[in-house]
C-alpha positions in Angstrom: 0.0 0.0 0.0 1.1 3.3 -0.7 1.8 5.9 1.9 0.8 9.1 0.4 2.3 11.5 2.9 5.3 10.4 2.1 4.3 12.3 -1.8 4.5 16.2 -1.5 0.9 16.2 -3.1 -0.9 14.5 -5.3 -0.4 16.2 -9.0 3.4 15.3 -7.6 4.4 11.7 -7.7 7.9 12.0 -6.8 8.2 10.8 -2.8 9.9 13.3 -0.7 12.9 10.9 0.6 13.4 10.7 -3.3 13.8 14.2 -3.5 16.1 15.3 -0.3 18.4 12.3 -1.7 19.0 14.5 -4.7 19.2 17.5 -3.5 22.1 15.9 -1.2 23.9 14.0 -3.6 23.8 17.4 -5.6 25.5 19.3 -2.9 27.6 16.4 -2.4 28.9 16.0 -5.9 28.1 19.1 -8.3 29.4 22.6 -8.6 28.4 25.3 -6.8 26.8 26.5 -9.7 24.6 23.5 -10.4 23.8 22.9 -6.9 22.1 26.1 -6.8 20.1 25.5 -10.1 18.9 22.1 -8.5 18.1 24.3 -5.2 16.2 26.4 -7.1 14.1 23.8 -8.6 10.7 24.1 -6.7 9.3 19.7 -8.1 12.3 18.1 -9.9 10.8 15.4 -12.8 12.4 12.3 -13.6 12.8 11.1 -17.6 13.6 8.0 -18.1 16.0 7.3 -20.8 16.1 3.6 -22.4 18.7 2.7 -25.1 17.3 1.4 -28.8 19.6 -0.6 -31.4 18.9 -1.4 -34.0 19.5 -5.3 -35.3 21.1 -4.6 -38.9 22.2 -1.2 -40.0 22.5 -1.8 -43.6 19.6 -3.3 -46.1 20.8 -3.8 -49.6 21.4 -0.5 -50.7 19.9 1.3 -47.7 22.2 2.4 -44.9 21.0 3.9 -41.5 23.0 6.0 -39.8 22.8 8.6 -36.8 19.5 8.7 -34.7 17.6 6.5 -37.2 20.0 3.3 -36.4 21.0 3.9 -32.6 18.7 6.4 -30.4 21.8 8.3 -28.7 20.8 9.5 -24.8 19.1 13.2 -24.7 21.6 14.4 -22.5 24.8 14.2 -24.9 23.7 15.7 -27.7 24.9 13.4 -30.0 23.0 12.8 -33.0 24.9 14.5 -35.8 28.3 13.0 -34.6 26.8 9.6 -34.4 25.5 10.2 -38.1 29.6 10.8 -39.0 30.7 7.8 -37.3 28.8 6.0 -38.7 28.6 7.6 -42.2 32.8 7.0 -41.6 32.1 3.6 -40.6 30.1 2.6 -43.6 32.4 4.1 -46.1 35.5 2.6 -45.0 33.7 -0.6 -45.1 32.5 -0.1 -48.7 36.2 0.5 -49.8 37.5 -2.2 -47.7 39.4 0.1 -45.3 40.1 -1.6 -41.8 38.1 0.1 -39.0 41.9 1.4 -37.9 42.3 2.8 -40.5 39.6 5.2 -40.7 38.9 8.4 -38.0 37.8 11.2 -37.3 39.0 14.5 -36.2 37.2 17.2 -34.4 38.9 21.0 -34.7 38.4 24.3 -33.5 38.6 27.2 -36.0 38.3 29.0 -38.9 36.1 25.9 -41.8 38.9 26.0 -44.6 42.1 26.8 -42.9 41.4 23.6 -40.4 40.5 21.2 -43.4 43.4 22.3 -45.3 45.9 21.5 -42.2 44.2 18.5 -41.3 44.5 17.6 -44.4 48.7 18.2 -45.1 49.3 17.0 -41.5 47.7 13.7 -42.1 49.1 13.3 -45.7 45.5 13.0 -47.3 45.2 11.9 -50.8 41.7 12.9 -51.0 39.5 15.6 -49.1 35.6 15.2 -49.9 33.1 18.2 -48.8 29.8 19.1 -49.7 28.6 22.6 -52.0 25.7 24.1 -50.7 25.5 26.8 -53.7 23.8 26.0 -56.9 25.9 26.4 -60.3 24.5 29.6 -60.9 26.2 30.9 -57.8 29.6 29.9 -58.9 30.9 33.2 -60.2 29.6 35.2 -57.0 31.1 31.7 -55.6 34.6 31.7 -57.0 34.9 36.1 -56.1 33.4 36.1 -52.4 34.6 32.5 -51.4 33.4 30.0 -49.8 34.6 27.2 -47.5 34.6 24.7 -50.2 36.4 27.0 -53.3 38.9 27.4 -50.8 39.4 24.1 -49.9 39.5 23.6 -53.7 42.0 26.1 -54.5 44.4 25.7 -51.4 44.6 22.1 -51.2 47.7 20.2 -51.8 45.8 17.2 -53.1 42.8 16.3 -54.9 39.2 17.6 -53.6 35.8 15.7 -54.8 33.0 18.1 -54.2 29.5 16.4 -53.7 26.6 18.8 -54.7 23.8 18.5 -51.6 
């Protein structure tokens, strides 16, 4: 049987011993900074989060990747660099690479100048980047730059740019 004074009412279903845990374990554990948002925080809620894989990630011709083959948790924020890996994943397996052999690097800076260092410091053969701009653009393109013509004109080896 349920106690309900042990709820703080009844539109709140969190018990009360539930809730002076956290707020110790948050003094105990988190920043000054943190502690006094959780102090501040008049009914906490609980979320649960569940993990969900997926059996097979590639049918035929069809590949999942990111969020539609492996749910990643709310808290990290990880969707889009889930979708790299395993965009990475899948095209080193097409071509046969070993899983070694295939990374990725995450830099801080200015688009171009990073991808063109990256790119001489690892020895690349190939660097392959994306155009957002329709043709007709490519005059205004090739005068007021962009990420990708410099990438194209700066690099020391070959660039394959996909149109999106």
């Amino acid at each position: 049987m349920i106690d309900a004074e042990q709820y703080l009412s009844c539109d709140r279903l969190i018990a009360r011993s539930t809730v002076a845990a956290m707020r110790a374990d948050a003094a105990r554990v988190l920043a000054s900074q943190f502690n006094e948002m959780v102090g501040l925080c008049e009914q906490p809620f609980l979320q649960p989060i569940y993990d969900l894989e997926v059996p097979r990630m590639a049918f035929g011709r069809v590949a999942l990747v990111g969020d539609a083959a492996f749910v990643a948790r709310p808290h990290v924020g990880a969707g889009v660099a889930k979708a790299a890996e395993d965009a990475l994943a899948i095209m080193g397996s097409e071509i046969g690479l070993e899983p070694a052999r295939v990374s990725a690097i995450v830099r801080q800076g200015g688009v171009y100048q990073e991808i063109l260092e990256e790119a001489a410091a690892s020895g690349a053969d190939l660097i392959v980047m994306t155009s957002h701009r329709p043709p007709r653009h490519a005059v205004r393109t090739y005068f007021l730059g962009s990420s990708t013509g410099h990438v194209v004109r700066y690099a020391r080896c070959s660039v394959l740019v996909v149109r999106k």
